[in-house]
Residue, then its C-alpha position, 0 to 999 in steps of 0.5 A: x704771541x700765540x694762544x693754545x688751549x688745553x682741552x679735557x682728555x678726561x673725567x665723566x662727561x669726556x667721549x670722543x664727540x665731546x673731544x670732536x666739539x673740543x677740538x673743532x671749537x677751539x680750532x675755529x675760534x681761531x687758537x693756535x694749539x690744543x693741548x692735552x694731558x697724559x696719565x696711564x693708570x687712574x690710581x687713587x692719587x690721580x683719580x682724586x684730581x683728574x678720574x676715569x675715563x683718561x684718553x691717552x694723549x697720543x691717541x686722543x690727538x692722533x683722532x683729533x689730527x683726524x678732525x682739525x686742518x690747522x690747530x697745532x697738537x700738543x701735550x701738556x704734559x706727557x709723563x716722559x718716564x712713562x714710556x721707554x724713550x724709543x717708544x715716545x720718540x717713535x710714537x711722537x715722530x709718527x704723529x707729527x708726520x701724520x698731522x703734517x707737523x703739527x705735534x708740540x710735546x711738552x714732558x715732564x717728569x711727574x707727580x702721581x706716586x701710585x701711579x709710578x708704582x703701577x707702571x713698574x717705574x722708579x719714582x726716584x729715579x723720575x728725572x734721570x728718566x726725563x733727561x733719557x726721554x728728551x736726549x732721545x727725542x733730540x737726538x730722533x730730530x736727526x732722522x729727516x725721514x721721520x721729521x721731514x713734516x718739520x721740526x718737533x718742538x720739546x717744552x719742558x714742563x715744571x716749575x721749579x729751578x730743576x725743570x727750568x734748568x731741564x729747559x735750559x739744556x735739553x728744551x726748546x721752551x719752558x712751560x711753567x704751569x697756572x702761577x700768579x703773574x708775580x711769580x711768572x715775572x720773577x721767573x722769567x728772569x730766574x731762567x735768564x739767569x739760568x741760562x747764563x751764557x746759553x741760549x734761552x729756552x722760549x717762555x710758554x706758560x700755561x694759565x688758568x682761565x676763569x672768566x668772573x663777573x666781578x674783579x678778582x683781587x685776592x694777592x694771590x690771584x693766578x694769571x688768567x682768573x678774573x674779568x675779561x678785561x683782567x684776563x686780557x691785561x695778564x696776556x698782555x703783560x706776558x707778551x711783554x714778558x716775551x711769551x712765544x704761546x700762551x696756554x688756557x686751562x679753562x679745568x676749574x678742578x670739578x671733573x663734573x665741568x666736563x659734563x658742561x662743557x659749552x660754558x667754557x667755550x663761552x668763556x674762550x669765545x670770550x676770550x677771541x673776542x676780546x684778542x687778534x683770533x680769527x673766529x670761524x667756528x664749525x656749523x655743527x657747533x650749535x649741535x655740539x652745544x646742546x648735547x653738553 
């Protein structure tokens, strides 16, 4: 099982150094892949939750491809009805090219009403839209010119039966997003039962990481919060699940985290202590620190 971080491409502490510290961070405390999220308009429903400034997800990892040599890059998620089909399929080709096949894209079909509305683009129709996306994407697999870096991975975000039977037909994985480990259980098997006579989708759940001091216990405790020893059991458990990669969200929800961020790479060199990861991190790292 491999293990992937999902990086902050916003909020008011994110510049393009602290993206750089991110990334050359994670890659060198040995993870396997770093994600980021995707929105293109900060309206007032994804302001709540993620403000400005937002990077773009391809650009930001277009300049991180630039500054790492191994990490994969991926998206999680991209909002597939954003953008026109032949745009994404474009734009994620390239990249992939460009970073030597590094590229990882997980879609999904969004949330943020004023932000469709901002776009010009269909809430309703937001599904229909996805399934265009991903069709195209497949279908651009085909072209060896643009994929001979290698193959381009398509998770599918969400975590209702609609994305898990969206993985099912058009994904090469599911990635359900920061559940408890019951559910993580109960839906492993909701997607094999899913599948039925398919083939079935790889498991790569994204999870929070919130390292405590103390247990936590609450029943409704997510996969990734709590001790060390904690965290590491729920990896361990969703190894057995079968998890091809699973994804640290270390965003506690306050966009003022980001202006601190080297508390959360102490709470992910936590982490590649306590696991497999080969831990090389960049000499720069200390400078790094002491501007968050």
């Amino acid at each position: 099982m491999r293990l992937g971080v999902n990086v902050p491409n916003f909020g008011p502490g994110t510049d393009p150094g602290v993206l750089r510290a991110w990334a050359q961070t994670v890659e060198g405390l040995g993870f396997d892949l770093l994600m980021v999220s995707d929105h293109v308009v900060v309206t007032q429903d994804v302001a709540a939750q993620y403000p400005a400034p937002f990077y773009e997800p391809f650009t930001t990892l277009s300049w991180l491809a630039g500054v790492t040599g191994r990490i994969r890059l991926g998206t999680t998620v991209l909002i597939a009805p954003y953008r026109h089909p032949l745009l994404t399929a474009r734009m994620a080709a390239n990249l992939n090219r460009l970073s030597g096949g590094r590229l990882v894209l997980g879609v999904a079909s969004g949330w943020a009403r004023q932000e469709f509305a901002a776009l010009g683009v269909p809430f309703e129709r937001r599904g229909e839209l996805t399934d265009e996306v991903l069709k195209t994407l497949r279908a651009a697999r085909e072209d060896t010119e643009d994929y001979r870096a290698g193959p381009l991975p398509l998770w599918i975000g969400g975590n209702s039966d609609a994305g898990i039977r969206r993985a099912v037909r058009l994904g090469d994985a599911w990635h359900p997003l920061r559940a408890t480990l019951p559910w993580l259980r109960e839906a492993v098997e909701r997607m094999r039962t899913i599948a039925g006579h398919r083939p079935v989708p790889a498991f790569a759940p994204r999870i929070h990481l919130r390292i405590t001091a103390t247990p936590v216990t609450s029943p409704d405790r997510r996969a990734g919060e709590g001790t060390i020893d904690q965290v590491t059991a729920d990896l361990a458990e969703l190894d057995r699940l079968g998890a091809d990669t699973v994804v640290l969200d270390p965003f506690d929800g306050d966009p003022d985290e980001t202006l601190r961020p080297a508390a959360k790479w102490r709470m992910l060199a936590d982490v590649a202590a306590h696991t497999d990861l080969h831990t090389d991190l960049p000499t720069d790292l200390n400078t790094a620190k002491e501007r968050s």
